[in-house]
C-alpha positions in Angstrom: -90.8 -30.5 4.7 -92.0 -31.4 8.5 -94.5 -34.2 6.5 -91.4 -35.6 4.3 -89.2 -35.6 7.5 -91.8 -37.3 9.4 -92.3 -40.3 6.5 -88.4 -40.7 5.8 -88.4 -41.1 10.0 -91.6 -43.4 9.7 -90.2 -45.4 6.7 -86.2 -45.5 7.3 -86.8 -46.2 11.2 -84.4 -43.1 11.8 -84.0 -39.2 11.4 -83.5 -38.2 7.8 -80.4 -36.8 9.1 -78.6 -39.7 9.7 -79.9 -41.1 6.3 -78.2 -38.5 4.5 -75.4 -38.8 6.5 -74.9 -42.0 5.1 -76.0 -40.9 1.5 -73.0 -38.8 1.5 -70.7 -41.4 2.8 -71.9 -43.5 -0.1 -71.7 -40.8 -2.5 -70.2 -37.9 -1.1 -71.2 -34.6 -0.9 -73.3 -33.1 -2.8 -72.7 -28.9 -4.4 -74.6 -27.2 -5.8 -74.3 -23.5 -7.5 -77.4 -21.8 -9.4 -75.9 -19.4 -12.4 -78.2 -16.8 -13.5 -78.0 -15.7 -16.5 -80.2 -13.4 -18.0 -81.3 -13.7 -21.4 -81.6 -10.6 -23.9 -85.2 -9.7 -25.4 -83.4 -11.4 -29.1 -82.2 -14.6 -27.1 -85.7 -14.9 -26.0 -87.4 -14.2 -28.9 -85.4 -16.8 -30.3 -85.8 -19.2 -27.8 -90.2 -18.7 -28.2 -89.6 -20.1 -31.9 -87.6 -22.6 -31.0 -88.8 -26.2 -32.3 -87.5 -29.7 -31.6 -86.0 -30.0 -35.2 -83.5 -27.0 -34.3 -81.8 -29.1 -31.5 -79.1 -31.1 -32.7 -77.5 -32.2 -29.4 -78.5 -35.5 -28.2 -77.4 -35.1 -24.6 -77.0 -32.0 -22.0 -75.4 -32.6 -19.0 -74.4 -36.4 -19.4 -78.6 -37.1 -19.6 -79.9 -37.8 -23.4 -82.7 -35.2 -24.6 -85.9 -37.0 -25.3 -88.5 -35.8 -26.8 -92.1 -34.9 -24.8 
């Protein structure tokens, strides 16, 4: 983090935290909230055999899923 800090200070001419500070003026705020949820010994066994032909969605989250 100290090396990433001292590039965005090197690049940007400024602290990262005024960069942010702007980021979030632009953009606002950013939140963020991990879920756990744990999965049962059958959800998992059914997520090992999952394949690419059982996924019918084309997007999660707003983003498309693409193959890799």
């Amino acid at each position: 983090m100290d090396l990433l800090a001292a590039e965005i200070t090197a690049a940007l001419a400024r602290v990262p935290g005024e960069h942010y500070r702007e980021l979030t003026a632009e953009f606002g705020i950013p939140y963020y909230t991990r879920i756990d949820a744990p999965a049962t010994p059958e959800q998992k066994a059914k997520l090992a055999k999952l394949t690419p032909d059982a996924v019918k969605e084309s997007n999660l989250a707003g983003e498309p899923i693409t193959p890799s």
